[in-house]
C-alpha positions as CSV (number, residue, x, y, z in Angstrom):
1,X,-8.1,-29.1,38.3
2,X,-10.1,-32.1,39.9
3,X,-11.6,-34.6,37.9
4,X,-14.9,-35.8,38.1
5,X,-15.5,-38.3,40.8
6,X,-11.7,-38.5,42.0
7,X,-12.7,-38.7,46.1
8,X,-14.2,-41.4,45.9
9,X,-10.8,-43.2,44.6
10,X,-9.2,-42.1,47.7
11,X,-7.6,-42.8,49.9
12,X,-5.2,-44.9,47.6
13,X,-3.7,-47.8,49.3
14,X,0.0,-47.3,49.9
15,X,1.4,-49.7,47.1
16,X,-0.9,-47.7,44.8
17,X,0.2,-44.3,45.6
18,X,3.8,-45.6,44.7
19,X,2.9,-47.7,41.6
20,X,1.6,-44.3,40.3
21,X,4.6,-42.2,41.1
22,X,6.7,-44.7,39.6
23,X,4.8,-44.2,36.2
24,X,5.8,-40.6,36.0
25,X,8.5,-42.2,33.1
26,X,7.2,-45.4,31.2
27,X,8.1,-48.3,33.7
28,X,8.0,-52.0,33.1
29,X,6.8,-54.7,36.1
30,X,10.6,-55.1,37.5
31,X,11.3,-51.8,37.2
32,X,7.8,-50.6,39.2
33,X,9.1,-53.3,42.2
34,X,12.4,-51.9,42.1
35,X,11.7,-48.1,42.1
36,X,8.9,-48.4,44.5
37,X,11.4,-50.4,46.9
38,X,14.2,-47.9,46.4
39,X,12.3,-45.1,47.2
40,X,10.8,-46.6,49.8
41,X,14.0,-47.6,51.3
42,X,13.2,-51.0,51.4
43,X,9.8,-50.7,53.6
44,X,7.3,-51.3,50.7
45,X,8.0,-54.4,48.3
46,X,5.5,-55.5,45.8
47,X,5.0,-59.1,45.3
48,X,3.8,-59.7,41.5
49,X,0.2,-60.9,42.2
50,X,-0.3,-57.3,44.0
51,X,1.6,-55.0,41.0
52,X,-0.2,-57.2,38.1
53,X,-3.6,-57.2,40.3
54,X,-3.2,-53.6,41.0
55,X,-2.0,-52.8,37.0
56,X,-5.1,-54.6,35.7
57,X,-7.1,-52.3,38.0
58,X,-5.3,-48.8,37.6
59,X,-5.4,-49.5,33.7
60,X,-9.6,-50.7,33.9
61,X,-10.3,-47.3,35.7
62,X,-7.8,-45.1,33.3
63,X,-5.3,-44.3,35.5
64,X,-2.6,-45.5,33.3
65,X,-1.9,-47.2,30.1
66,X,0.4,-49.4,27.9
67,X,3.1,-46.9,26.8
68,X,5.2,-50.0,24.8
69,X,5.0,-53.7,24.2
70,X,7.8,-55.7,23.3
71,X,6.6,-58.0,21.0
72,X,9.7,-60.0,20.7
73,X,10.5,-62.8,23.6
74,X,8.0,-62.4,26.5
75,X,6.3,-58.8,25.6
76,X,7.7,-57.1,28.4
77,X,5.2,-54.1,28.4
78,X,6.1,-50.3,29.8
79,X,2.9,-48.7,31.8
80,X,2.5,-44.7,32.2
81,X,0.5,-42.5,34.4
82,X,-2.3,-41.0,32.2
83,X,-3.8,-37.3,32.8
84,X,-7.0,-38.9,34.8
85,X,-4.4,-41.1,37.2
86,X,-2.2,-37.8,37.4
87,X,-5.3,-36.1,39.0
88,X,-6.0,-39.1,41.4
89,X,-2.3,-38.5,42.1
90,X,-2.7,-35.3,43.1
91,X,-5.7,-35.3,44.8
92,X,-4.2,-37.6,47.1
93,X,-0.8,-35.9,47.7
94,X,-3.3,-33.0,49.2
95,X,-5.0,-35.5,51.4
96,X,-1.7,-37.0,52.7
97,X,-0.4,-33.3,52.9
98,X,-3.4,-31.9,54.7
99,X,-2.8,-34.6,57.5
100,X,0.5,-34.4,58.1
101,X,0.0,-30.4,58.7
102,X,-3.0,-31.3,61.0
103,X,-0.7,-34.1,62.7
104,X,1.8,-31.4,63.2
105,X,-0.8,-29.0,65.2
106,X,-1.4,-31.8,67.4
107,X,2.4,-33.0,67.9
108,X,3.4,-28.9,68.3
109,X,1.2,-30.4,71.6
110,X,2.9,-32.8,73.2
């Protein structure tokens, strides 16, 4: 099912694709830089001013939400993907799928 006005949020910039898969599970700031570098094996490394810029954004247009807030020492808050940030998910996995199968016709070329 594809939401209502979900192509024109893609393409998603790299380090937004990966912020989203790493709120599959509530995730907290650190642990969004850390998954997103492990998984990327160390290619993609989020500074702060782009995860917090890009959190502020992704939670303004719905894609995700508070899931927790520690209230006690420096409110350390968890973030998860929410249904509408799930579709722009998907809708972008078929994009980046549907290229690399047409990138493959053309390397089945050379």
């Amino acid at each position: 099912m594809k939401a209502e006005g979900t192509n024109r949020n893609i393409p998603l910039t790299e380090a937004l694709f990966y912020i989203l898969l790493s709120l599959r599970k509530p995730n907290h700031g650190y642990g969004i830089i850390r998954e997103v570098e492990e998984l990327t094996e160390g290619r993609v490394v989020l500074g702060p001013g782009t995860l917090y810029g890009a959190i502020q954004t992704m939670t303004e247009k719905g894609w995700i939400c508070i899931y927790s807030e520690e209230t006690a020492s420096r409110k350390k808050k968890q973030y998860i993907i929410t249904d509408l940030g799930r579709d722009i998910f998907r809708e972008e996995k078929r994009r980046l799928e549907e290229l690399v199968k047409n990138a493959g016709l053309f390397a089945a070329e050379l």
